[in-house]
FIZA-838088 format. One record per atom (N, C-alpha, C, CB): atom name; residue in one letter; x, y, z. Coordinates in steps of 0.05 Angstrom, whole numbers. Glycine has a CB too. Example, Ala and Ser with C-alpha at 12.3 -4.5 7.8 and 13.67 -1.06 7.14 Angstrom:
+-------+--------+--------+--------+--------+
| atome | residu |      x |      y |      z |
+-------+--------+--------+--------+--------+
|     N |      A |    264 |   -114 |    156 |
|    CA |      A |    246 |    -90 |    156 |
|     C |      A |    264 |    -66 |    156 |
|    CB |      A |    226 |    -89 |    181 |
|     N |      S |    257 |    -45 |    142 |
|    CA |      S |    273 |    -21 |    143 |
|     C |      S |    258 |      1 |    157 |
|    CB |      S |    282 |    -12 |    114 |
+-------+--------+--------+--------+--------+
//
This chain:
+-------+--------+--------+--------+--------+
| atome | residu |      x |      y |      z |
+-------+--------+--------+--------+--------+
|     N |      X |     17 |    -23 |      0 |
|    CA |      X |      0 |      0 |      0 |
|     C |      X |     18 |     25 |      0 |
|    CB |      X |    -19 |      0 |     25 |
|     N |      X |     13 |     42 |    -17 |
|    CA |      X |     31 |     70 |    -28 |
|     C |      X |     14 |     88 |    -11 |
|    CB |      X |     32 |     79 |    -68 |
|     N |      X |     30 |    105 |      9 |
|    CA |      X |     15 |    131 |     19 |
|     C |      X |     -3 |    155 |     -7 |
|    CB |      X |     44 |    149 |     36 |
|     N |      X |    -16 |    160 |      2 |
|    CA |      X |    -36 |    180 |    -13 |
|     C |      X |    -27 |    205 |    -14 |
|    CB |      X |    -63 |    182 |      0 |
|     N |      X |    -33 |    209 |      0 |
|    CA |      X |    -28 |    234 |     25 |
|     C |      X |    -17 |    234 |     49 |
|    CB |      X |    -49 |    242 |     35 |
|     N |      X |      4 |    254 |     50 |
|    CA |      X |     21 |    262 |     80 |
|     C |      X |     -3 |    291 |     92 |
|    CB |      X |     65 |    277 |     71 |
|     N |      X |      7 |    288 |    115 |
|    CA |      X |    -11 |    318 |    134 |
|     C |      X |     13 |    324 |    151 |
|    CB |      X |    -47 |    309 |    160 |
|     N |      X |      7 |    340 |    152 |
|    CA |      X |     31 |    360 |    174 |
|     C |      X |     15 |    371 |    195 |
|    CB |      X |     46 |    391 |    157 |
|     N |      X |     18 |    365 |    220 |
|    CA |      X |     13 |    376 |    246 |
|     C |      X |     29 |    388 |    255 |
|    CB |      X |      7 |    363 |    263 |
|     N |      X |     36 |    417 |    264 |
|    CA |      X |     57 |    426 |    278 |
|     C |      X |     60 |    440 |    306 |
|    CB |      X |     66 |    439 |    264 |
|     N |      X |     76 |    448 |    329 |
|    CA |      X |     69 |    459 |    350 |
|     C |      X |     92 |    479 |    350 |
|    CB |      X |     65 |    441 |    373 |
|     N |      X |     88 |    507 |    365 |
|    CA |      X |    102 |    522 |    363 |
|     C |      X |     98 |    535 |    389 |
|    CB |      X |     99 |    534 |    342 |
|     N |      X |    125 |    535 |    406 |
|    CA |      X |    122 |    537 |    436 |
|     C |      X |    145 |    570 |    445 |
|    CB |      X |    136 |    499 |    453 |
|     N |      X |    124 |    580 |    457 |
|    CA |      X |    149 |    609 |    454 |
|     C |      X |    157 |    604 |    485 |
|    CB |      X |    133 |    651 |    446 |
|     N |      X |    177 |    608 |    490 |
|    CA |      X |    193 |    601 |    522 |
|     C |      X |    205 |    622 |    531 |
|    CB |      X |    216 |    578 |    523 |
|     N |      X |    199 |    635 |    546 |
|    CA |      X |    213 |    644 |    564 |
|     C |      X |    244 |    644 |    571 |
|    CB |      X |    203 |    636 |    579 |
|     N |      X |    262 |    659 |    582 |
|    CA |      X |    283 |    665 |    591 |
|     C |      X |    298 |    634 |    609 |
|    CB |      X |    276 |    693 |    608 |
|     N |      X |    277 |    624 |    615 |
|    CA |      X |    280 |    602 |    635 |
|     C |      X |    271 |    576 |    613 |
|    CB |      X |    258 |    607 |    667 |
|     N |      X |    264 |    578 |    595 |
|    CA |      X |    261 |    558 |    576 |
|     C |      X |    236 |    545 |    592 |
|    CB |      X |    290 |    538 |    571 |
|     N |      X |    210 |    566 |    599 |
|    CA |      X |    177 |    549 |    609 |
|     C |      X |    165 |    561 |    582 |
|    CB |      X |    154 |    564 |    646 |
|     N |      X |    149 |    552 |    582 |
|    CA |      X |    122 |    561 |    560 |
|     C |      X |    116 |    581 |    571 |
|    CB |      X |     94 |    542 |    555 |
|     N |      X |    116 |    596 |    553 |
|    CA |      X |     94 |    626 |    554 |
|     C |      X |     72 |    627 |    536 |
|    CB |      X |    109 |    655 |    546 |
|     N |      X |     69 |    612 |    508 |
|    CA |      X |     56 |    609 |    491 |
|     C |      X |     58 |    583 |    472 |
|    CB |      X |     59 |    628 |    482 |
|     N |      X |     44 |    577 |    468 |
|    CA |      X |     28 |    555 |    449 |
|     C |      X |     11 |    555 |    428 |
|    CB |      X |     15 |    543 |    461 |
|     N |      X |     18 |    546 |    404 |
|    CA |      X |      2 |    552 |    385 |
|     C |      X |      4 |    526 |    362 |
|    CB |      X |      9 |    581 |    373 |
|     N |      X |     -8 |    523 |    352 |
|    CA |      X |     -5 |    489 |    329 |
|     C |      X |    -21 |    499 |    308 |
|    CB |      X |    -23 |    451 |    343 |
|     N |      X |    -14 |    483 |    280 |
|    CA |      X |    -28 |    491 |    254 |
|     C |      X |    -27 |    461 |    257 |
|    CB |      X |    -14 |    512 |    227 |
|     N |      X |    -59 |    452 |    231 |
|    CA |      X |    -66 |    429 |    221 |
|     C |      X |    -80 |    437 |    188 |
|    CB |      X |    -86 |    415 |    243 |
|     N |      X |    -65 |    440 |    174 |
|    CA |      X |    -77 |    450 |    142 |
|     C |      X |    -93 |    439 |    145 |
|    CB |      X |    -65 |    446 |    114 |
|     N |      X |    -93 |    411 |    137 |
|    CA |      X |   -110 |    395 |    134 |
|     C |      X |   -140 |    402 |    147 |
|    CB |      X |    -98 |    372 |    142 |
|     N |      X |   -141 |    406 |    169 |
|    CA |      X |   -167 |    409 |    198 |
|     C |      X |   -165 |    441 |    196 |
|    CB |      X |   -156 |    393 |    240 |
|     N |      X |   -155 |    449 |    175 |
|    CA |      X |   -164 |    487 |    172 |
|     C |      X |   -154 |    504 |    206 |
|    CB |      X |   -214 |    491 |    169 |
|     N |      X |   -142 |    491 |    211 |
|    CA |      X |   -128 |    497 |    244 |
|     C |      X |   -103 |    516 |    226 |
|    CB |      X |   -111 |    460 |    268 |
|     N |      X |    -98 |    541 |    239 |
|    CA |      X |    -77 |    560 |    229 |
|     C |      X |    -60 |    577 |    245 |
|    CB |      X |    -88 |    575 |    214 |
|     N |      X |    -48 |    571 |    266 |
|    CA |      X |    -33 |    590 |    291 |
|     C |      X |    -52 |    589 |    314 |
|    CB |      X |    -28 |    625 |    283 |
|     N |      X |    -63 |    563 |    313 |
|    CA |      X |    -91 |    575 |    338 |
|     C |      X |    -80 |    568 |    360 |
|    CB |      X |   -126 |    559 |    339 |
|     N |      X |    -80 |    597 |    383 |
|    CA |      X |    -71 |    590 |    410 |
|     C |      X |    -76 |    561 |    424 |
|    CB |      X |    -85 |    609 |    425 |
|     N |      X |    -60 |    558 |    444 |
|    CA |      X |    -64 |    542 |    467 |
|     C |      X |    -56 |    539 |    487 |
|    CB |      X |    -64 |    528 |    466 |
|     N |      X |    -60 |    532 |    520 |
|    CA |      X |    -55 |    532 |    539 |
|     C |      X |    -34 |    511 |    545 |
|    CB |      X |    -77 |    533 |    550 |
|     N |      X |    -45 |    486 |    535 |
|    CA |      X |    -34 |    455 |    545 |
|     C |      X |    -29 |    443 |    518 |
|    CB |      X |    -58 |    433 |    565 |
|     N |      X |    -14 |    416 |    521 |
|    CA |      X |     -6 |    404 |    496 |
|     C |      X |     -7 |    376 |    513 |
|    CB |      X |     25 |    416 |    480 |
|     N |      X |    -13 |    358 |    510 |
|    CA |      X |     -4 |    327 |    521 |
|     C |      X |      2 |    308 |    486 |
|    CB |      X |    -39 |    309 |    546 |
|     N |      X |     19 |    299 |    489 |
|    CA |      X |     28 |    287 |    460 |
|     C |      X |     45 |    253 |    468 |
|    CB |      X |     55 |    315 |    443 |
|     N |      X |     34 |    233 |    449 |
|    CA |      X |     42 |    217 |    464 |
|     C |      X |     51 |    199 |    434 |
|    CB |      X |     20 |    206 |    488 |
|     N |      X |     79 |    182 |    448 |
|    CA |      X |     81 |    175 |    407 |
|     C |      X |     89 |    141 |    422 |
|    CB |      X |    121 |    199 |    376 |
|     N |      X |     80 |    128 |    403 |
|    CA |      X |     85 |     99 |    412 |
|     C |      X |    112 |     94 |    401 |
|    CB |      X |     62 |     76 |    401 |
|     N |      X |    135 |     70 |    415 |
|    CA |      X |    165 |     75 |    403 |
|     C |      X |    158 |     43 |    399 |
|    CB |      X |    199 |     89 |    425 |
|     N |      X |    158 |     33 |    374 |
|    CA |      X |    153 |     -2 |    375 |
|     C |      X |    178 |    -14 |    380 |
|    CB |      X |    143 |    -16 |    346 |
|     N |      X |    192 |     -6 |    372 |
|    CA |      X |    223 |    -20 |    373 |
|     C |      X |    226 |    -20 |    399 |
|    CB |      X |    249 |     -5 |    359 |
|     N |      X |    222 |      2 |    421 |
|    CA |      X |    229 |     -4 |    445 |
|     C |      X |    203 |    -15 |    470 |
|    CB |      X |    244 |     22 |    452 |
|     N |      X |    178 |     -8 |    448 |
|    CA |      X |    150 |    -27 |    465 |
|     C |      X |    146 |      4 |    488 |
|    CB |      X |    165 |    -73 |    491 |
|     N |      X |    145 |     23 |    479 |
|    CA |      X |    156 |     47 |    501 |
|     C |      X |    135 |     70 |    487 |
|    CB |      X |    197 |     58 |    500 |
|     N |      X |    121 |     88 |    514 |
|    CA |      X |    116 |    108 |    502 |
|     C |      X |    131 |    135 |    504 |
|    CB |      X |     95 |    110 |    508 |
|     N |      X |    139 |    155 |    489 |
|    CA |      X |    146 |    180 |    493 |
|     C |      X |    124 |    198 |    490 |
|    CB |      X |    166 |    187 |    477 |
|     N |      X |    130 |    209 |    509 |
|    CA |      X |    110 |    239 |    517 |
|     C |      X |    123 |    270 |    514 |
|    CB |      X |    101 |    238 |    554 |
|     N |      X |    109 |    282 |    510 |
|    CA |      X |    114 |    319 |    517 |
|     C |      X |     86 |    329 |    533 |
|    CB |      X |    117 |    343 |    481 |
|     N |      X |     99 |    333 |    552 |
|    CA |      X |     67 |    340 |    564 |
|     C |      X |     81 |    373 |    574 |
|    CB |      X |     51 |    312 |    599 |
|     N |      X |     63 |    398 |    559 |
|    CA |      X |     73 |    423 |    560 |
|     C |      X |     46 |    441 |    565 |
|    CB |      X |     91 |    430 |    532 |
|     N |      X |     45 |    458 |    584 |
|    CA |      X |     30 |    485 |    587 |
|     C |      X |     42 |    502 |    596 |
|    CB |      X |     11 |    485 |    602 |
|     N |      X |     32 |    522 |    590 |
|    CA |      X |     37 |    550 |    598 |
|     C |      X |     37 |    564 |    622 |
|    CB |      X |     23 |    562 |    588 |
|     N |      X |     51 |    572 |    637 |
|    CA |      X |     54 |    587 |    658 |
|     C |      X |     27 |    600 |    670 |
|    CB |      X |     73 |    606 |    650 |
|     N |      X |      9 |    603 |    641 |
|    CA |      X |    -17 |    620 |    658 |
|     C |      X |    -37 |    602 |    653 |
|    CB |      X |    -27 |    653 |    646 |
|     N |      X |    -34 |    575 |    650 |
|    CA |      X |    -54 |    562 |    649 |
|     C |      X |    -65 |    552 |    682 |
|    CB |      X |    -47 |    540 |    629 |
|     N |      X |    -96 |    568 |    679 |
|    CA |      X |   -107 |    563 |    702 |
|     C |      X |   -103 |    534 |    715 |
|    CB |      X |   -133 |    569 |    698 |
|     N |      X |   -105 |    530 |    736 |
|    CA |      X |   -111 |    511 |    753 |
|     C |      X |   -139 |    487 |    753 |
|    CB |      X |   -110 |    527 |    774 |
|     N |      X |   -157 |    511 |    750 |
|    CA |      X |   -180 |    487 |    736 |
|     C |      X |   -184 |    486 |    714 |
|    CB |      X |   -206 |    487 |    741 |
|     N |      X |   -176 |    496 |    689 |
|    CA |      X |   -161 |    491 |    677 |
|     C |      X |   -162 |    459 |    661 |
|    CB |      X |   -143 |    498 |    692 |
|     N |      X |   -131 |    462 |    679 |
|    CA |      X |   -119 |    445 |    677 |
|     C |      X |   -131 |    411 |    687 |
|    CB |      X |    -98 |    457 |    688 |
|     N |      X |   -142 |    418 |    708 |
|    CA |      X |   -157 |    396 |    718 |
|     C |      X |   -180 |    390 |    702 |
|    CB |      X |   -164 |    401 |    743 |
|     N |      X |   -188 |    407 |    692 |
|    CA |      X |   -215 |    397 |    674 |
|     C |      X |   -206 |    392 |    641 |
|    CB |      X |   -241 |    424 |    675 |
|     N |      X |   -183 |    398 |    636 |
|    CA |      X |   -160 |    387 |    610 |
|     C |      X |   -149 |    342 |    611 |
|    CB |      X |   -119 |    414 |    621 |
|     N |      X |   -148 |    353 |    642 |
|    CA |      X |   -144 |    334 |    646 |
|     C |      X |   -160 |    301 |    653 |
|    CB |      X |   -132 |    343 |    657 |
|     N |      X |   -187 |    318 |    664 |
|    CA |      X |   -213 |    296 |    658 |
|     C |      X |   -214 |    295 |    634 |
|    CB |      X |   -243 |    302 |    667 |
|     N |      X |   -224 |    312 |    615 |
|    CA |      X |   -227 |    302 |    587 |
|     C |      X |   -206 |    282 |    572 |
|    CB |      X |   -229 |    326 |    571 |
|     N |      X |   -183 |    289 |    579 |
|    CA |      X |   -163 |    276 |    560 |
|     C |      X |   -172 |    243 |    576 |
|    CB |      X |   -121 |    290 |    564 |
|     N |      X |   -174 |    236 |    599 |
|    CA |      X |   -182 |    215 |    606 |
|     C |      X |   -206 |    200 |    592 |
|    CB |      X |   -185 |    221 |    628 |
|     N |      X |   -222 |    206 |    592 |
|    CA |      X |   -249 |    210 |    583 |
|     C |      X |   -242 |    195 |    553 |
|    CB |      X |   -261 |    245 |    583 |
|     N |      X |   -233 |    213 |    533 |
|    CA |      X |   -222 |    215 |    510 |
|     C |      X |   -209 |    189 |    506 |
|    CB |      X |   -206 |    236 |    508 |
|     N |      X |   -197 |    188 |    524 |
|    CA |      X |   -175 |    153 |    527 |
|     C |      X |   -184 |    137 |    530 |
|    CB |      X |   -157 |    146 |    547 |
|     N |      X |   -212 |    135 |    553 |
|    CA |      X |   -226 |    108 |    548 |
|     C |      X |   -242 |    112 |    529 |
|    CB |      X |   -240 |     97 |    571 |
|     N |      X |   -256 |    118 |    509 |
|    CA |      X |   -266 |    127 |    486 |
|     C |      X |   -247 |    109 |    463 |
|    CB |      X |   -264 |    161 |    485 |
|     N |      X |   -225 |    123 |    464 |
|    CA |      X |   -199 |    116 |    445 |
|     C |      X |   -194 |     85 |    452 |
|    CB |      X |   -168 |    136 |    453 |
|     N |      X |   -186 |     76 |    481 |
|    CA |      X |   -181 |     48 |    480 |
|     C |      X |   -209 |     25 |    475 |
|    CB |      X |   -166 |     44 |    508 |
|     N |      X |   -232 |     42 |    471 |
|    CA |      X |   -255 |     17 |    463 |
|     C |      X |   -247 |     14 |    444 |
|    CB |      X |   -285 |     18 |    462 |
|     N |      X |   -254 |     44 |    425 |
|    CA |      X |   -248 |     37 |    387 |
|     C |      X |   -221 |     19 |    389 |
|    CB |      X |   -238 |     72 |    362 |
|     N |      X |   -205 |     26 |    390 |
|    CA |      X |   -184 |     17 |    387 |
|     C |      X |   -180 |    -19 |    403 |
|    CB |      X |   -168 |     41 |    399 |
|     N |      X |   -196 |    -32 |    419 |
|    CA |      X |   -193 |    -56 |    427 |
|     C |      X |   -218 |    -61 |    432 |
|    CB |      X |   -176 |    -60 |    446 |
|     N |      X |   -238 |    -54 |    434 |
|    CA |      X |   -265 |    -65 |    434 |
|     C |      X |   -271 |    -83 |    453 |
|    CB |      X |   -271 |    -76 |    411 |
|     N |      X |   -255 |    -77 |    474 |
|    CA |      X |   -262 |    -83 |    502 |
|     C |      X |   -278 |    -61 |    520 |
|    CB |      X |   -235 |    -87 |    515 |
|     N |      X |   -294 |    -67 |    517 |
|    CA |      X |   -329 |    -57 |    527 |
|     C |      X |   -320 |    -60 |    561 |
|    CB |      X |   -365 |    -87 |    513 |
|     N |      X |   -312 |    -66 |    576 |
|    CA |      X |   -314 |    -76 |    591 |
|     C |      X |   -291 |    -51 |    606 |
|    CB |      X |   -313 |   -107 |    586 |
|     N |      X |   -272 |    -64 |    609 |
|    CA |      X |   -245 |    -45 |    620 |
|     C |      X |   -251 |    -12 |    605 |
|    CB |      X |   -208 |    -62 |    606 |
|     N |      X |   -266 |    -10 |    585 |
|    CA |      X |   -273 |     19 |    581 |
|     C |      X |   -285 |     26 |    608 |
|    CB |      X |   -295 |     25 |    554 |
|     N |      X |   -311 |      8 |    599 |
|    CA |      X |   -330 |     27 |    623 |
|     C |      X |   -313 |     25 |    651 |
|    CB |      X |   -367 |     11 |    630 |
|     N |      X |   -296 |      8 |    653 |
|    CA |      X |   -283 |     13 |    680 |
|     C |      X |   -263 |     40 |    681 |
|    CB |      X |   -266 |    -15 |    688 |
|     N |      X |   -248 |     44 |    668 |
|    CA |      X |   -242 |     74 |    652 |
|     C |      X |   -255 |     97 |    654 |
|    CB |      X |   -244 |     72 |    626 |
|     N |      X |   -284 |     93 |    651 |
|    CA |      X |   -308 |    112 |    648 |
|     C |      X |   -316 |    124 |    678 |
|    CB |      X |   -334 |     96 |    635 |
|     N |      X |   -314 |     91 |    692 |
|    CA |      X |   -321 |     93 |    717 |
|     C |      X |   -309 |    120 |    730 |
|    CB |      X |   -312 |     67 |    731 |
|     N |      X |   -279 |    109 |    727 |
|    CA |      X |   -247 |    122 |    745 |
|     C |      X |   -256 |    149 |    733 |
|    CB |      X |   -205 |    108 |    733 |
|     N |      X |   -261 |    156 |    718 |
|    CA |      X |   -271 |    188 |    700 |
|     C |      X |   -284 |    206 |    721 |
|    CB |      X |   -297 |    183 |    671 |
|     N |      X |   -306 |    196 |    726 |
|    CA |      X |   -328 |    196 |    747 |
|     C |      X |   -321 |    200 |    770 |
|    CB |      X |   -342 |    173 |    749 |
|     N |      X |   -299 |    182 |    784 |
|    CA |      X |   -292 |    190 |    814 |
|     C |      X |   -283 |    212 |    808 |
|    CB |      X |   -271 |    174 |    831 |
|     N |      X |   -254 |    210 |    790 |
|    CA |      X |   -233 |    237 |    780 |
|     C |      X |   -252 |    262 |    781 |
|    CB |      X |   -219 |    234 |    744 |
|     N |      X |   -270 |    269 |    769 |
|    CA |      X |   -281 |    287 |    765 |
|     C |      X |   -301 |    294 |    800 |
|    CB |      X |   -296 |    280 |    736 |
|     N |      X |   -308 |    277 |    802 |
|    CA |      X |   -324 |    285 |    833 |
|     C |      X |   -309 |    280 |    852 |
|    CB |      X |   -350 |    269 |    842 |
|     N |      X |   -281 |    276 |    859 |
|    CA |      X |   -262 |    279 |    878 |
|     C |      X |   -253 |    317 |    874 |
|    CB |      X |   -235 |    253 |    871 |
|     N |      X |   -251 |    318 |    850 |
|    CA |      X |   -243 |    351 |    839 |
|     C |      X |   -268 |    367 |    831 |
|    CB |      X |   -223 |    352 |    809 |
|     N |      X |   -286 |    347 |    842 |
|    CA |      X |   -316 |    371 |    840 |
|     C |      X |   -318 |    385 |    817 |
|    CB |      X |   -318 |    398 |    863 |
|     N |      X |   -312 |    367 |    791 |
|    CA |      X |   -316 |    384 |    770 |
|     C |      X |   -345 |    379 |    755 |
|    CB |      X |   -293 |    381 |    750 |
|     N |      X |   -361 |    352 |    775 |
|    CA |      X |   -385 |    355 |    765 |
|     C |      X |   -392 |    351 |    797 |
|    CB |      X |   -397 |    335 |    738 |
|     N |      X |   -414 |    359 |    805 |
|    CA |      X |   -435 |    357 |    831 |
|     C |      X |   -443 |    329 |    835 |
|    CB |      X |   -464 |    376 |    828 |
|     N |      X |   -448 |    317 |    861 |
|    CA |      X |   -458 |    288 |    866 |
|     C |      X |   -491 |    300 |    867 |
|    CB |      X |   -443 |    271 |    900 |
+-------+--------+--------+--------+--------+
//
């Protein structure tokens, strides 16, 4: 199978004197995305050769606090979502879904 089409995703991180994020911004031609700000970045690349994941997990200095915590339910959320499609284990999702649920009502980001 011959590739079709390549896409280019890119991130562009302006740093500070101390080398922190001060700014964030990513283009996606493809998804009509063009310099659009951002707070947080979590990026995760599978390494097969070493069975390993690599991460960049980057925000900004002024990224709020809840925020961040409510960046961080979703990306969860998102994951058990991602690992059904992706393995169609119905089962350990909703247990996934469950942990979502405490996460979020331990951090009161939804009301009991």
């Amino acid at each position: 199978m011959s590739i079709a089409h390549k896409s280019k995703i890119t991130f562009t991180v302006g740093l500070d004197e101390n080398r922190v994020p001060e700014e964030i911004s990513w283009n996606a031609e493809d998804g009509g995305i063009n310099n659009e700000p951002s707070k947080a970045i979590m990026l995760s690349v599978w390494d097969h050769k070493k069975k390993d994941t690599l991460r960049i997990d980057l925000w900004t200095k002024d990224m709020p606090v809840d925020e961040m915590k409510q960046f961080y339910h979703q990306t969860l959320v998102s994951m058990a979502n991602t690992f059904e499609r992706a393995t169609n284990d119905e089962k350990m999702s909703a247990t996934m879904r469950d942990f979502c649920d405490y996460f979020a009502e331990k951090l009161e980001l939804i009301k009991k």
